[in-house]
DOVO-728554 format. One record per residue (C-alpha): x, y, z; residue number from 1. Coordinates in nm, 2 decimals. Layout:
<recs>
((X Y Z) NUM)
...
</recs>
This chain:
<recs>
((0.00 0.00 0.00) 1)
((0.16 0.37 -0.12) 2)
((0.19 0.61 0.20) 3)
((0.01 0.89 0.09) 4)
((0.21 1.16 0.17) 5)
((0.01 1.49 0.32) 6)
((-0.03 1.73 0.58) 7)
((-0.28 1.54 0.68) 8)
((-0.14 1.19 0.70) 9)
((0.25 1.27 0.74) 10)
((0.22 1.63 0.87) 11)
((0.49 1.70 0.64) 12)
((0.60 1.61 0.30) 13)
((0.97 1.62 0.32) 14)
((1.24 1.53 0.33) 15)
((1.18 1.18 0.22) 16)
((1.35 0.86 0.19) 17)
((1.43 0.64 -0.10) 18)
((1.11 0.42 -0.07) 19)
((0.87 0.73 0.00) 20)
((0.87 0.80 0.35) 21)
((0.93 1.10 0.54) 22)
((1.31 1.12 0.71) 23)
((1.14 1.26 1.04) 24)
((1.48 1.27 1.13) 25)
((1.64 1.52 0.95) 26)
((1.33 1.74 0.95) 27)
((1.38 1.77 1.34) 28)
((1.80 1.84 1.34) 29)
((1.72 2.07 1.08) 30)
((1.50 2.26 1.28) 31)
((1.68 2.27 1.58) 32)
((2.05 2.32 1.44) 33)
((1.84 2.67 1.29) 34)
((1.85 2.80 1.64) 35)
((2.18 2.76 1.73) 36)
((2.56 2.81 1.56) 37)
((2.84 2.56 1.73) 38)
((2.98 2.95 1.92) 39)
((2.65 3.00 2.10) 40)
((2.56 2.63 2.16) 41)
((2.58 2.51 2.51) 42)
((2.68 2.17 2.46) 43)
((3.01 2.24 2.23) 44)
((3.11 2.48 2.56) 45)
((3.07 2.17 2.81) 46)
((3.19 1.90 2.61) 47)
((3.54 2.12 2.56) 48)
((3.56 2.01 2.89) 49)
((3.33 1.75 3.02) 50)
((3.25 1.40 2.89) 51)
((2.95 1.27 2.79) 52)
((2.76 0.93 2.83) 53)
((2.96 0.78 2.52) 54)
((3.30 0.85 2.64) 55)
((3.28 0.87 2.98) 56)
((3.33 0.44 3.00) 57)
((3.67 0.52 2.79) 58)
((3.80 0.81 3.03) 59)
((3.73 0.62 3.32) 60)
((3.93 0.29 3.20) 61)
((4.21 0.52 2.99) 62)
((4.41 0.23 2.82) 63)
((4.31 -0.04 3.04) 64)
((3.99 -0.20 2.76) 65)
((3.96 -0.52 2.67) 66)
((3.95 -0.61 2.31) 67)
((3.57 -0.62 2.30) 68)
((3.57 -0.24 2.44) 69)
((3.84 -0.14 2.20) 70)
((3.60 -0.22 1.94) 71)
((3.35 -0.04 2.14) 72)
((3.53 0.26 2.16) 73)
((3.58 0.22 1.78) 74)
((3.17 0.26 1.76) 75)
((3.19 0.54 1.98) 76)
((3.45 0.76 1.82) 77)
((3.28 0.65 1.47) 78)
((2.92 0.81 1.64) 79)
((3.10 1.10 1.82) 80)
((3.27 1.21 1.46) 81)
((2.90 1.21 1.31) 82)
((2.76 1.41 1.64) 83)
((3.06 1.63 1.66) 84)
((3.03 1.72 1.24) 85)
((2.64 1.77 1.31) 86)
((2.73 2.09 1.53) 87)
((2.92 2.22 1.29) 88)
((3.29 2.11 1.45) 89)
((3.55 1.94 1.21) 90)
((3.77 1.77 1.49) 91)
((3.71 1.57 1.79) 92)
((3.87 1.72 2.19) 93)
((4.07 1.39 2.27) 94)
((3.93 1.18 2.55) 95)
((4.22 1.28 2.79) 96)
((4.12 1.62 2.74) 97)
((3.84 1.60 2.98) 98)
((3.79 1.65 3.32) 99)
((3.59 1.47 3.65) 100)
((3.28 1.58 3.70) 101)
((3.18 1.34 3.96) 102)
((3.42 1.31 4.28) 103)
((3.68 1.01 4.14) 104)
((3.54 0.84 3.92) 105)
((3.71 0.86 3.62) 106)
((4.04 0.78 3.76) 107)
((4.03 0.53 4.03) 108)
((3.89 0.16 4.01) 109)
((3.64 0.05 4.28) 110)
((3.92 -0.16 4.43) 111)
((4.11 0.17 4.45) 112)
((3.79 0.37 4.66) 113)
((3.89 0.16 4.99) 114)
((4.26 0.32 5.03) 115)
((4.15 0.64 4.87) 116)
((3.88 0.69 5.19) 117)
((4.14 0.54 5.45) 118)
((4.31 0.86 5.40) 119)
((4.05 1.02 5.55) 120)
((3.89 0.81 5.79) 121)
((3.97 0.46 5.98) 122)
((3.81 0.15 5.91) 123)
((3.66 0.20 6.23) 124)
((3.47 0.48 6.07) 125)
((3.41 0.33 5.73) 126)
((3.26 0.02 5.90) 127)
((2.92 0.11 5.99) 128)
((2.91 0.28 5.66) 129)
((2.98 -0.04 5.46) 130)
((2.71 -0.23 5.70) 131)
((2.45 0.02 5.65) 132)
((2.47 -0.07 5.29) 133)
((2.52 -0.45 5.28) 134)
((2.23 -0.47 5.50) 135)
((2.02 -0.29 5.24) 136)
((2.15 -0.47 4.98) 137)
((2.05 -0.81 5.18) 138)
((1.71 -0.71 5.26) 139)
((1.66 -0.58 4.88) 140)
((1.74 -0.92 4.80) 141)
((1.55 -1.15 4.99) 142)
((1.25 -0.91 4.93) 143)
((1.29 -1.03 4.55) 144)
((1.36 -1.39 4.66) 145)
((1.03 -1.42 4.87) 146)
((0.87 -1.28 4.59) 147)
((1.02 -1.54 4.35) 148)
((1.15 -1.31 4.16) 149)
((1.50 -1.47 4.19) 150)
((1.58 -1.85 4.25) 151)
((1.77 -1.95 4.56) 152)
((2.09 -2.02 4.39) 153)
((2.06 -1.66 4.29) 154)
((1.98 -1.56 4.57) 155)
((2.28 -1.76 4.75) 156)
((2.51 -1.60 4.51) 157)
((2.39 -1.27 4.55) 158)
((2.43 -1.26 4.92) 159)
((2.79 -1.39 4.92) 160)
((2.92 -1.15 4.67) 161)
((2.73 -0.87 4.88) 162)
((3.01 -1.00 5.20) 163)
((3.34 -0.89 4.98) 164)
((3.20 -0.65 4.65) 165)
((3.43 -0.35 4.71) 166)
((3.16 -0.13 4.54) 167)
((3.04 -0.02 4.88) 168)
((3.33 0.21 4.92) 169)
((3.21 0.39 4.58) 170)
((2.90 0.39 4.74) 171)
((3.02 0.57 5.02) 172)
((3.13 0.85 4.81) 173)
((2.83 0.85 4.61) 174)
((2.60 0.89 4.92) 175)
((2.86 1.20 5.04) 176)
((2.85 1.32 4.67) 177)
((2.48 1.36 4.71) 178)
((2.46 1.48 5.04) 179)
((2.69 1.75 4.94) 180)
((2.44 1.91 4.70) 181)
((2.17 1.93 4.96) 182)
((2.31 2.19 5.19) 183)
((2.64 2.37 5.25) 184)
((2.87 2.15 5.40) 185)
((3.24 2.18 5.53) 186)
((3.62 2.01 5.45) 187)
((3.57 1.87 5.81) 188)
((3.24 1.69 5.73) 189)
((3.35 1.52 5.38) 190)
((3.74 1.57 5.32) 191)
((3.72 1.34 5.03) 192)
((3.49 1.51 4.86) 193)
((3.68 1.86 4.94) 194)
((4.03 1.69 4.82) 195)
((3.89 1.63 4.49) 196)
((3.70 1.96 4.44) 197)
((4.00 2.13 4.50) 198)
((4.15 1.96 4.20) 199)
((3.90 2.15 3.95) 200)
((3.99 2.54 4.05) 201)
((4.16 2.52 3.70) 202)
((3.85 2.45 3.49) 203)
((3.56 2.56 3.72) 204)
((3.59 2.94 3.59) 205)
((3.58 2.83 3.27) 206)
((3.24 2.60 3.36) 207)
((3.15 2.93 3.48) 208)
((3.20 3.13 3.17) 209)
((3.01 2.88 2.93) 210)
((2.72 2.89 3.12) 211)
((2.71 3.25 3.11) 212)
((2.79 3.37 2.75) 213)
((2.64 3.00 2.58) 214)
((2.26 3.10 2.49) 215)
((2.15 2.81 2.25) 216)
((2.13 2.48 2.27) 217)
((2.10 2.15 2.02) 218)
((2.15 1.86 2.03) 219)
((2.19 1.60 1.69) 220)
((1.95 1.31 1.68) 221)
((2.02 1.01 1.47) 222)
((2.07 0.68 1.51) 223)
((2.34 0.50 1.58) 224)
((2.23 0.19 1.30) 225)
((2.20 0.36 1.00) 226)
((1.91 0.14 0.87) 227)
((1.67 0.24 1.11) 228)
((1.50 0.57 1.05) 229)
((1.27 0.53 1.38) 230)
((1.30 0.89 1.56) 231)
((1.25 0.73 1.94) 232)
((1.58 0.53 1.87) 233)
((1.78 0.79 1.82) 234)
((1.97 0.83 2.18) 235)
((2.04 1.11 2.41) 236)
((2.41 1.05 2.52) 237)
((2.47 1.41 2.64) 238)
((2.21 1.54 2.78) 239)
((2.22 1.32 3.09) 240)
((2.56 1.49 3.13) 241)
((2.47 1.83 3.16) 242)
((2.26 1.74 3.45) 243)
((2.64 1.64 3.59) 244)
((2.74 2.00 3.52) 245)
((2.47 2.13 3.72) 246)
((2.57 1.87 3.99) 247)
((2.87 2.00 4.02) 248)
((2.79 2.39 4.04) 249)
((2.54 2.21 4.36) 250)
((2.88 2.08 4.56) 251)
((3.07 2.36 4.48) 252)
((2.86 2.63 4.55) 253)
((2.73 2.47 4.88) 254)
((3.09 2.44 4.95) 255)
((3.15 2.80 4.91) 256)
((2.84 2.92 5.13) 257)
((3.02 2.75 5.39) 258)
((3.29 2.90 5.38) 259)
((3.13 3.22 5.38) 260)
((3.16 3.31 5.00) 261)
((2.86 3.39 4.92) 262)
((2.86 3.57 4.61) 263)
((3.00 3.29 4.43) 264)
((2.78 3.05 4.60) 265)
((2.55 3.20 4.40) 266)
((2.67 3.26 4.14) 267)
((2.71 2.88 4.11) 268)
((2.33 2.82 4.20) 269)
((2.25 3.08 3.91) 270)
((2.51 2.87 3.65) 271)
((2.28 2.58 3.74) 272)
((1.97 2.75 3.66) 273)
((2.13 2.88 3.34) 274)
((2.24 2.55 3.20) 275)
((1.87 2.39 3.25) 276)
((1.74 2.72 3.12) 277)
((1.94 2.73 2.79) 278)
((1.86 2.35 2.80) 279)
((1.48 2.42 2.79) 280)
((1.53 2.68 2.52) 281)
((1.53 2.45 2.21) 282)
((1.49 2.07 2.32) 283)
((1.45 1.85 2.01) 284)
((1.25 1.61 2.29) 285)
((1.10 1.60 2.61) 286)
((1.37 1.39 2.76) 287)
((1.59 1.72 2.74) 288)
((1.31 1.93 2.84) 289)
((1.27 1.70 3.19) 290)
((1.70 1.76 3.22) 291)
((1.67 2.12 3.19) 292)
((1.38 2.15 3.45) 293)
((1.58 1.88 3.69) 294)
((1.86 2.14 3.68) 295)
((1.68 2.47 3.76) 296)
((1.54 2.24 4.02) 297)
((1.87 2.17 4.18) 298)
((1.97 2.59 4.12) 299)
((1.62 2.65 4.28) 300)
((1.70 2.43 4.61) 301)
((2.02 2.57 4.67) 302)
((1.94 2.91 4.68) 303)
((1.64 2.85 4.89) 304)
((1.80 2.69 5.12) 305)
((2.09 2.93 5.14) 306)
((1.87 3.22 5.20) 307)
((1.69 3.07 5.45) 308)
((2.03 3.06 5.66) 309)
((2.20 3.36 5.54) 310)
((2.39 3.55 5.83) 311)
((2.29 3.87 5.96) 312)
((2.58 4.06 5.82) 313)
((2.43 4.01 5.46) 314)
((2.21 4.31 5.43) 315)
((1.88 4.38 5.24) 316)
((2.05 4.58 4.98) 317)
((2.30 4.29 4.86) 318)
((2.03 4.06 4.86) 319)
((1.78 4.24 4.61) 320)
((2.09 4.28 4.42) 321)
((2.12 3.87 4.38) 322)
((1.74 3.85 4.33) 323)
((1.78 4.10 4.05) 324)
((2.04 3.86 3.89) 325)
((1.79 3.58 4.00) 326)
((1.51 3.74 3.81) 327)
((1.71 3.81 3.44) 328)
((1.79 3.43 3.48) 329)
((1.44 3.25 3.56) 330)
((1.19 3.49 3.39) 331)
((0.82 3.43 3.47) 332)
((0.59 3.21 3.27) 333)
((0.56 3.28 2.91) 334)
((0.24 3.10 2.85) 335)
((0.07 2.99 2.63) 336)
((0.39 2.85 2.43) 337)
((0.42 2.46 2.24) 338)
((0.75 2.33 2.36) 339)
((0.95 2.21 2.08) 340)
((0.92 1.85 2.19) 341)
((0.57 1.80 2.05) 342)
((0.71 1.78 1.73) 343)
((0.95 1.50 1.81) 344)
((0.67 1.31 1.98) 345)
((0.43 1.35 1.67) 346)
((0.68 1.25 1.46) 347)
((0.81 0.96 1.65) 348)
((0.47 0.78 1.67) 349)
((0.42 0.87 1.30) 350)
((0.80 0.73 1.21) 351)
((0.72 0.36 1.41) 352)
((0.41 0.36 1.17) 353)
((0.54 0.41 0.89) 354)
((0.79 0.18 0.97) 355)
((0.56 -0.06 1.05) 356)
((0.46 -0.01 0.73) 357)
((0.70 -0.06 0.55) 358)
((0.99 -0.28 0.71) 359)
((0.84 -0.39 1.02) 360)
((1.11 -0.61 1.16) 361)
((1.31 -0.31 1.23) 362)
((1.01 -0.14 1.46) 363)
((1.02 -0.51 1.61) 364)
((1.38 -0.52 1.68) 365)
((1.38 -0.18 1.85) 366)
((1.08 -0.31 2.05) 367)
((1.27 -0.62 2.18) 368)
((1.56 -0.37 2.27) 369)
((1.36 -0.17 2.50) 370)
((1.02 -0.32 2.54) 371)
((0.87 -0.64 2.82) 372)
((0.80 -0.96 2.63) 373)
((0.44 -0.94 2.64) 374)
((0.45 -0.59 2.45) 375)
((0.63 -0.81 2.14) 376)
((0.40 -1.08 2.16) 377)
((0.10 -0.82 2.13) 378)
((0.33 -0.66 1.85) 379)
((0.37 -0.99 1.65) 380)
((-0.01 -1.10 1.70) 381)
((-0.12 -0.76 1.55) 382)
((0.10 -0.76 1.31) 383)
((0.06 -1.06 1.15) 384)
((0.11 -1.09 0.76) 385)
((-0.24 -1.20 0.76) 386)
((-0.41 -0.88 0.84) 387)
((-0.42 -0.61 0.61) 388)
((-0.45 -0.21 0.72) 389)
((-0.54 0.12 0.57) 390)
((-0.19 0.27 0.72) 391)
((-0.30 0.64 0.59) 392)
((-0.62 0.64 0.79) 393)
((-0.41 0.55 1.09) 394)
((-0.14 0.78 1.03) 395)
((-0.44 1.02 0.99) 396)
((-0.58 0.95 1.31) 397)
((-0.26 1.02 1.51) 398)
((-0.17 1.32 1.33) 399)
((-0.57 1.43 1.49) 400)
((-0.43 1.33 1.83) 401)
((-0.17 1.52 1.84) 402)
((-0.40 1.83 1.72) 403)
((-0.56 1.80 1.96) 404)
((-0.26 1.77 2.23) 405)
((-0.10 2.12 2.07) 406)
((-0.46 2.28 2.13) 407)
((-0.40 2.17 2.50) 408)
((-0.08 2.31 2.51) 409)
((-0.13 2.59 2.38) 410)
((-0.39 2.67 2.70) 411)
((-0.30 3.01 2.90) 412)
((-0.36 2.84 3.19) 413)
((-0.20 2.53 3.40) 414)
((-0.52 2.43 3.51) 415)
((-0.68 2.38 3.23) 416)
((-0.45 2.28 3.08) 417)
((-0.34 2.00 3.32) 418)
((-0.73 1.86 3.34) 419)
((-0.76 1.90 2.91) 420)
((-0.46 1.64 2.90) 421)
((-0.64 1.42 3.14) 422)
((-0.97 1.40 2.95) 423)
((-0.74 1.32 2.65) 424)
((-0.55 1.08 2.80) 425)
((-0.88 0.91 2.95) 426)
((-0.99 0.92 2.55) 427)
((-0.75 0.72 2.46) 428)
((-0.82 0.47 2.70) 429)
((-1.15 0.44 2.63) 430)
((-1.04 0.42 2.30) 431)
((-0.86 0.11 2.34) 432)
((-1.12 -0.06 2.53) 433)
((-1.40 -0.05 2.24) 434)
((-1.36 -0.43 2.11) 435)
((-1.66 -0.38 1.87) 436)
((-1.47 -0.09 1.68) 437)
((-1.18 -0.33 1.69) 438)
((-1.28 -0.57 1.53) 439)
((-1.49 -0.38 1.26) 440)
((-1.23 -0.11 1.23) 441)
((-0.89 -0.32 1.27) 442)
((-0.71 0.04 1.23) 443)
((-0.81 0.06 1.58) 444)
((-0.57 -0.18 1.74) 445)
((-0.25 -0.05 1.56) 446)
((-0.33 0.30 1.70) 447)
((-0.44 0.11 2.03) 448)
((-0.10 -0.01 2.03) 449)
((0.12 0.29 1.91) 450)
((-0.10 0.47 2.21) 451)
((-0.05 0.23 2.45) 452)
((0.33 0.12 2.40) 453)
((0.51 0.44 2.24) 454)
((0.33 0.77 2.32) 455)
((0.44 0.87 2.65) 456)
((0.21 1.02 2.89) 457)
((0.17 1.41 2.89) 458)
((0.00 1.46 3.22) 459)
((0.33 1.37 3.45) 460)
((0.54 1.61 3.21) 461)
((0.29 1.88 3.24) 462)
((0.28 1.82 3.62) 463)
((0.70 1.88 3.59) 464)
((0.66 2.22 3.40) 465)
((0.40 2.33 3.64) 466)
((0.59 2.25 3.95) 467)
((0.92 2.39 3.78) 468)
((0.75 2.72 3.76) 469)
((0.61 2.75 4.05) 470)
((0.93 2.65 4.24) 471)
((1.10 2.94 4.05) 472)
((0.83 3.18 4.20) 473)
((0.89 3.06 4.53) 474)
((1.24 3.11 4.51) 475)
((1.20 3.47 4.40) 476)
((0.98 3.56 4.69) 477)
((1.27 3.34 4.91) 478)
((1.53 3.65 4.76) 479)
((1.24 3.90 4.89) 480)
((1.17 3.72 5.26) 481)
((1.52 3.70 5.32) 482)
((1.60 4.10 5.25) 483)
((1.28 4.17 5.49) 484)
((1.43 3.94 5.73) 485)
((1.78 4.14 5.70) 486)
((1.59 4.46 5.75) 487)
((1.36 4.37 6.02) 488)
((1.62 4.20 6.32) 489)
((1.56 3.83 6.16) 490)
((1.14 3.88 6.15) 491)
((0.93 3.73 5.87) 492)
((0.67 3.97 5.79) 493)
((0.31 3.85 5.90) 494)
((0.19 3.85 5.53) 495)
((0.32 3.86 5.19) 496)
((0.16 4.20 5.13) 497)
((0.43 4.32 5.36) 498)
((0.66 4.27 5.11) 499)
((0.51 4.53 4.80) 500)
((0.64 4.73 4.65) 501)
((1.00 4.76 4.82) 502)
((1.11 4.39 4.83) 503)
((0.87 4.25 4.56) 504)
((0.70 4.47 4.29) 505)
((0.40 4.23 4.32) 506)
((0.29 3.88 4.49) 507)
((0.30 3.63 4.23) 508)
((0.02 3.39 4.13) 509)
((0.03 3.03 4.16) 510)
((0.02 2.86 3.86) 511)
((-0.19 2.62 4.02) 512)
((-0.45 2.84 4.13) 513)
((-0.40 3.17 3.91) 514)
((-0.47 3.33 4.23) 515)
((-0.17 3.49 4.47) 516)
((0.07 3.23 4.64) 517)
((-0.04 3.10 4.95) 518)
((0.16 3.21 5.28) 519)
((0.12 3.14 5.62) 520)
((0.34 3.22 5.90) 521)
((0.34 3.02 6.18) 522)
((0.53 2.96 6.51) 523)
((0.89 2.84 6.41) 524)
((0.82 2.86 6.03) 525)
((0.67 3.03 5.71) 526)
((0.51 2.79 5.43) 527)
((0.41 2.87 5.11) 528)
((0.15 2.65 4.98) 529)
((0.10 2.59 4.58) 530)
((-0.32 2.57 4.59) 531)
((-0.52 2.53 4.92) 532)
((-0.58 2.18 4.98) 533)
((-0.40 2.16 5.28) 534)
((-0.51 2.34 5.61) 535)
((-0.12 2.38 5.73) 536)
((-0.26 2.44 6.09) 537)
((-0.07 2.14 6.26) 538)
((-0.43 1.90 6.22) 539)
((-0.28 1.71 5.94) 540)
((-0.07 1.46 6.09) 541)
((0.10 1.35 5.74) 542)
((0.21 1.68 5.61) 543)
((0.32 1.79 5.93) 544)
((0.60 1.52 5.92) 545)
((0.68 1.62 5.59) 546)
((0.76 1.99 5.71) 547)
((0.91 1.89 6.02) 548)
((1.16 1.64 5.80) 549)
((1.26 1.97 5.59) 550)
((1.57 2.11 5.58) 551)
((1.50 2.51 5.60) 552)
((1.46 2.65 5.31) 553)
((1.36 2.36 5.12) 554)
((1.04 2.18 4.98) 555)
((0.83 1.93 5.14) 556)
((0.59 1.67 4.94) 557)
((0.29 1.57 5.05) 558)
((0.17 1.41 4.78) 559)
((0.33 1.38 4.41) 560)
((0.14 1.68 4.28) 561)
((0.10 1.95 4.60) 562)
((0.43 2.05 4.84) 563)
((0.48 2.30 5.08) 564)
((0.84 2.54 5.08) 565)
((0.95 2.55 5.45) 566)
((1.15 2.90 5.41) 567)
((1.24 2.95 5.79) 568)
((1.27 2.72 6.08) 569)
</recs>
C-alpha cells in the first residue's frame, strides 16, 4: 500500500527517503541546528571540557579495555565524529582532554575507593558505613527472593558477593556526593569530597563562563544503526551529562556558602539554573526538556535553602541585588507557548508507523531492545502478515491526536490545561477498550497499540513544568523574605503583602491556582503552599512530618502533585 504523503497523513512532506517516507529525522536536526551556531551552543562549551555518556566508560578505564571495548570505543569515536560534524565542529577534543565531573570516578577503580577513603577516615569509621549498605543490599534481596523473583541459587550467590564486592566504598562517596548538594557542608564533614573539588579550580571558571555567554542549545539526533530511520531510537548520550554540570555547580557552590563566599555560592546556584534554562530553550524532545527542569530544580533548592540561613551581616541591599540577577535568569511564565518536543513526539509515533509499514522487523527489533516480552507478543499477534491495514487512515488518526494535544498546550492556563490532558489521555483509553470498533475497524488496534506502548504520557510532564514554575516563584519571593528578614532583626513579615512594592514589585500567582501564592506564618516557620488543599494548621498529621523532615529553606511533598516550601525554621 503507497503512503500517501500529506499534511494530513505525514504532517509533512519532506524530506523523504528512498522508498517514500518521510526522514522525520532530518526534519527535526534541521530545525533545531536553525537555532543555534556551534559559538553560541551550550553543549560544544561543556563538552570542551566535560564528557558525555559515550565516552565517559573510555576516560574512566584510559588504556586499560579489553579487546571487545576497543571495538567499542571504535563505535563510539565512529558516532562522536558524526555528532561532533552535526554541530558544525570538524575535529574531535581527545578523550584525555576531559575533566571529572563526579568526585573520582574517572580515575580510580572501585578496588582503589577503599585506600583512597582510608586517607580520611579509619576502618573503624568506614565500617558502619559499609554495614549500612550490605544490610540494604541483603534485605533488597530476599525481598525479590520471597517474591520469587529470583531463584535461591541466585539468591545464594547474591548474598555472598554482597560479603566482599568492594563497590560499597564507591558507594560511600556516592551517598557523600549527594549529600553534598543538599546543603552547605564543610572540608571537616566530607574531606574526600573537598580533596577532589579542590582539583577542579583550573576548569571551574571556565564552567562558569560557558554557562554565562552560551545561549542556544542543540542537540543531533540520529541513530546509531543507520538502517533504522525510527526517531524514538535515536539516543540522548549528552544530555544526561549536563545534568552532571549542574551537579557540580550544587557541591561547589554549597561548598563555598560554607565558607562564607557567598557571592560565588551564587553565582554557582545561578550557573545551574542557566544551563537547565538554555537547555529548555530548544529541546528536540521531552527527555531534554525533563534535564533542563531537573537542573533549575537543583539551582532553585540551593538558593532556597541558602537564603533561609543567610547570616545577619548580609544586608537587604546585597540581597535584592542577587534577586535581581535571580530574576534576568528564571523569567516568569511565558504561556501559552508549544514546547518544541511536541514535534518530536508527533513524529516519532508517525515514524514507528510508517515503519511498520514498510519494514516492520526493524520497529520489532527496536521493540525487543527496550520493550517487556508481552508488548512483542501483542506486537507480533497484531501484526501478522495475515491482516491487512489502511496505514493512511491510521497515520491520519494520530496526526488528529496530536492536534488535539498542541490545542491543549497551547492553553493560558495550567489548570486547564493539566485537566484538558487528562480528559485526553482518558480518551484514549477508552479508546482502546472498544472491542466492537476493533474488530470492525482493525485500524483501531494498531493505533491502540502505538498509544498504549510508544506515546508517552503528557499529564506527568505537564505536572514537571508546572511545579518547575512554580518553584521558580517561590524562590523569587525566598530573595524578597530574606531582604525583609535582614531589614527587620531576623522577623518574617506576617503576610506577603508586607513585602510590596519595596522587596517585591508584586505577589505572584500560583500557577496552580491563578490566584496569589499562598503564605502562612506560623510559630517556628513560614510555608508557602502551591493551591489550598491543605489546612497547614498542625491537624494534618502526614504533612506535618513532611515539614518537620525539611531542611529550611527547602520543599516538602505531600503528595506527588501538592508540596509546601519550608523558608524559615
Amino acid at each position: 500500500m503507497k503512503l500517501i504523503l500529506s499534511p494530513e497523513t505525514t504532517y509533512l512532506t519532506e524530506p523523504q527517503l528512498p522508498d517514500g517516507r518521510i526522514d522525520y529525522l532530518a526534519a527535526i536536526n534541521k530545525q533545531l541546528a536553525e537555532q543555534t551556531t556551534p559559538e553560541n551552543n551550550l553543549l560544544v562549551g561543556i563538552f570542551s571540557i566535560v564528557a558525555g555518556e559515550k565516552e565517559a566508560l573510555f576516560v574512566r578505564k584510559r588504556l586499560q579495555l579489553s579487546d571487545e571495548e576497543k571495538q567499542a570505543l571504535e563505535r563510539t569515536n565512529k558516532y562522536r565524529t558524526k555528532f561532533y560534524k552535526m554541530l558544525g565542529l570538524d575535529a574531535l577534543p581527545p578523550l584525555d582532554s576531559f575533566v571529572e565531573i563526579t568526585p573520582g570516578f574517572f580515575l580510580v577503580s572501585i578496588k582503589d575507593f577503599e585506600n583512597e577513603l582510608l586517607e580520611f577516615m579509619s576502618m573503624e569509621e568506614l565500617a558502619p558505613m559499609i554495614e549500612e549498605q550490605r544490610a540494604e543490599d541483603r534485605e533488597k534481596y530476599k525481598r525479590r527472593f520471597d517474591k520469587g523473583e529470583i531463584t535461591k541459587e541466585t539468591y545464594d550467590a547474591e548474598i555472598k558477593t554482597i560479603e566482599t564486592n568492594p563497590r560499597y566504598y564507591r558507594e560511600i562517596i556516592n551517598r557523600q556526593w549527594y549529600e553534598t548538594l543538599k546543603r552547605p557542608w564543610t572540608a571537616e564533614e566530607f574531606p574526600y569530597i573537598a580533596k577532589w573539588l579542590a582539583t577542579t579550580d583550573e576548569w571551574s571558571e571556565k564552567l562558569l563562563d560557558i554557562s554565562r555567554k552560551r545561549t542556544g542549545y542543540y542537540h543531533p539526533l540520529f541513530n546509531e544503526h543507520e538502517d533504522s530511520h525510527l526517531v524514538y531510537d535515536a539516543p540522548l548520550p549528552y544530555a544526561q551529562s549536563l545534568r552532571e554540570a549542574a551537579r557540580y555547580f550544587g557541591c561547589r557552590g554549597n561548598f563555598e556558602f560554607a565558607r562564607g563566599n557567598f557571592d560565588q555560592a551564587m553565582e554557582n546556584a545561578f550557573s545551574a539554573i542557566r544551563i537547565g534554562q538554555t537547555t529548555r530553550s530548544n529541546p528536540g524532545t521531552l527527555v531534554e526538556d525533563l534535564v533542563g527542569i531537573a537542573m533549575t530544580g537543583m539551582g532553585n533548592h540551593q538558593l532556597t535553602t541558602q537564603l533561609a540561613i543567610l547570616p545577619k551581616e548580609k544586608n537587604a541591599t546585597w540581597i535584592l541585588q542577587k534577586k535581581k540577577e535571580y530574576d534576568a535568569i528564571e523569567p516568569a511564565t511565558s504561556l501559552p507557548w508549544l514546547p518544541l518536543w511536541s514535534q518530536f513526539e508527533r513524529f516519532g509515533t508517525l515514524a514507528a508507523i510508517q515503519s511498520a509499514a514498510v519494514e516492520p522487523n526493524v520497529l520489532h527489533e527496536f521493540l525487543k531492545t527496550y520493550s517487556e516480552e508481552e508488548v512483542i507478543v501483542k506486537y507480533n499477534k497484531i501484526f501478522n502478515a495475515d491482516t491487512e491495514y489502511d496505514w493512511n487512515e491510521i497515520l491520519k488518526q494520530v496526526n488528529f491526536f496530536y492536534d488535539d494535544l498542541e490545542e491543549i498546550l497551547l492553553i493560558p492556563n495550567w489548570q486547564r490545561r493539566l485537566r484538558a490532558v487528562e480528559r485526553l489521555e482518558q480518551r484514549l483509553v477508552e479508546y482502546g477498550k472498544r472491542k466492537v470498533d476493533a474488530d470492525s475497524i482493525p485500524e483501531r488496534k494498531v493505533i491502540d497499540f502505538m498509544f498504549g506502548n510508544l506515546v508517552f504520557s503528557c499529564e506527568p510532564a505537564l505536572c514537571a513544568m508546572v511545579r518547575s514554575e512554580w518553584s521558580g516563584q517561590v524562590t523569587s519571593v525566598a530573595f524578597s523574605l530574606a531582604a525583609y528578614r535582614a531589614d527587620h532583626n531576623g522577623a518574617s513579615p506576617d503576610t506577603l503583602e508586607q513585602l510590596v512594592p519595596k522587596y517585591l514589585p508584586k505577589i505572584p500567582l500560583s500557577p496552580y491556582t491563578d490566584k496569589p501564592l499562598r503564605y502562612i506564618k506560623r510559630q517556628h516557620d513560614v510555608l508557602i503552599a502551591n493551591d489550598d488543599e491543605y489546612q497547614l494548621d498542625g491537624s494534618e498529621e502526614d504533612v506535618e512530618k513532611k515539614i518537620a523532615e525539611a531542611k529550611p529553606g527547602s520543599y516538602a511533598y505531600p503528595t506527588a502533585k501538592h508540596f509546601v516550601f519550608v523558608a524559615v525554621k
